[in-house]
Phi, psi and omega in degrees: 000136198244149167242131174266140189251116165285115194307187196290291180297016180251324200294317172335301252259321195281335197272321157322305209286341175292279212313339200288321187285016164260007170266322198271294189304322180267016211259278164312342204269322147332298204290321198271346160306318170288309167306341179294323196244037220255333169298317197245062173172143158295172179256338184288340169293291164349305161263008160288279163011279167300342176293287181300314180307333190272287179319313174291335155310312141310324153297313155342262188271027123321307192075217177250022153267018183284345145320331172283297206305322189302333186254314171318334183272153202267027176254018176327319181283303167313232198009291171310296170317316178275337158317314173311304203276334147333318186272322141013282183286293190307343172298288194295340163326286217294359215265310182290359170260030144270357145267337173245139155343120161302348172302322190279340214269292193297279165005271161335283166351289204296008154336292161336328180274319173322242138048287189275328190330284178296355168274301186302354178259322180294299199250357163211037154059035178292159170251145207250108192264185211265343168291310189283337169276357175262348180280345153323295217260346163320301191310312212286331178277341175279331184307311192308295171317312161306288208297349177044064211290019191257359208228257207253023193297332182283355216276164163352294182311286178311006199233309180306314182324310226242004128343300192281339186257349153308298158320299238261326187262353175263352155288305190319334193271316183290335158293322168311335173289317184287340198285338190317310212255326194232156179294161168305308179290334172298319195281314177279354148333284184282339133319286183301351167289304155309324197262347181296326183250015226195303170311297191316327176289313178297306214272008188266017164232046144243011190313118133260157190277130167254164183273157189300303164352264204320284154357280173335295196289321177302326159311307190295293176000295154311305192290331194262338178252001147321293194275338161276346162294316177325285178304344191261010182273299190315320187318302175288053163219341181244007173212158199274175202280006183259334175269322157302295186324329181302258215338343175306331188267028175265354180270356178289350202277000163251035177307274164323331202261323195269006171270317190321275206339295206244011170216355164069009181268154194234093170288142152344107201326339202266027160249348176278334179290283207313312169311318159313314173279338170268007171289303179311357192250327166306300179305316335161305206247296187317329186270332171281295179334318176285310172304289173320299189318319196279329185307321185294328189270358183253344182254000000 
């Protein structure tokens, strides 16, 4: 029996797409710490909150130059851009989940890799193989489906969801740009710094007194959605941004298992179709993609 060894860009390209789903599951395990307090706590105090634990986290193991290098990188705006468009995003999510479902919520969402595919094509010349436009166009018809166009795609919520994965794919291209040049923690510094001061401003005339709970979860928050920005920069320096946009849909099935769990919800069968389908289109792309590489490393 002989073992097969895998070359370097193939091993990158497998080891990317793992860090991207180990960001997007802790992304969800995030979404669902939040949804927990999204009734009792605003969502922009919340995430000023979650802001500052992730900035004082940065500094820990930073020390105190993370302020030089942040100024020091020649991507400042861009950073300050994808911050923007990042707070953005996560303003209008969290806003719409006090009316949808998390099943619902994340379905929609995944909208967004359809978006940077074709954003990753415009603006940083990625090549648009024939996988990657059908695992597209799979994600957009499981959204069509979740979204149920007979029943709630116009309302607000639902309009806002899907706001928010736009902003949301169009940070993704900047990361990929900023990940060439600068470390992961400058970035997510430097984001949480922007969201640290732009929350802090906005929530102080929705400001409520919180409770140790409340507190707690917002910490938890920090600590879990630190580290998953974290894991998702490193991710974007070894596979390109159309295929991490993908790899978002191996995180949805916890969507599902954690709105059951801790909220007792039972989404509607056409979000359990749309899922399906936008899982298989994550599958789908993760396997040619691997299989091109290997193929591309043999001639």
């Amino acid at each position: 029996m002989t073992t097969q060894v895998l070359s370097k860009p193939e091993a990158a390209s497998l080891r990317g797409m793992a860090l991207g789903i180990s960001a997007y599951t802790l992304f969800s395990v995030h979404d669902a710490i939040i949804k927990t307090i999204i009734h009792v706590l605003p969502a922009v105090q919340i995430l000023f909150v979650r802001s500052i634990v992730i900035v004082c986290l940065c500094m820990i193991f930073g020390r105190s130059t993370m302020f030089a290098r942040l100024w020091a990188s020649s991507n400042r705006g861009m950073i300050l851009g994808r911050g923007l468009l990042t707070l953005a995003a996560w303003v209008m999510y969290y806003s719409a989940g006090r009316e949808l479902q998390l099943a619902e919520m994340t379905t929609l969402y995944y909208f967004a890799p359809v978006l940077t595919t074709v954003l990753a094509v415009i603006f940083l010349k990625e090549r648009l193989t024939l996988a990657r436009i059908g695992a597209a166009s799979i994600g957009f018809f499981g959204v069509v489906v979740a979204a149920d166009p007979t029943g709630f795609t116009l309302s607000l919520p639902v309009m806002l969801v899907l706001l928010a994965a736009l902003s949301w794919s169009i940070a993704m291209i900047f990361m990929r740009t900023i990940s060439r040049s600068d470390s992961a923690i400058v970035q997510v510094f430097g984001q949480n710094v922007i969201h640290a001061v732009a929350m802090g401003t906005v929530s102080l005339p929705f400001w409520q007194g919180m409770g140790i709970g409340e507190i707690a979860f917002c910490i938890a928050a920090g600590l879990v959605g630190g580290l998953a920005q974290f894991i998702l920069v490193e991710s974007a320096k070894l596979v390109p941004a159309s295929v991490l946009g993908t790899v978002e849909y191996g995180a949805l099935i916890w969507a599902f298992v954690f709105g059951f769990l801790f909220w007792n919800e039972v989404p509607m069968s056409n979000v359990y179709v749309g899922a399906a389908l936008v899982i298989a289109a994550g599958m789908m792309l993760a396997w040619t993609e691997h299989r091109s590489r290997r193929e591309q490393m043999r001639r």
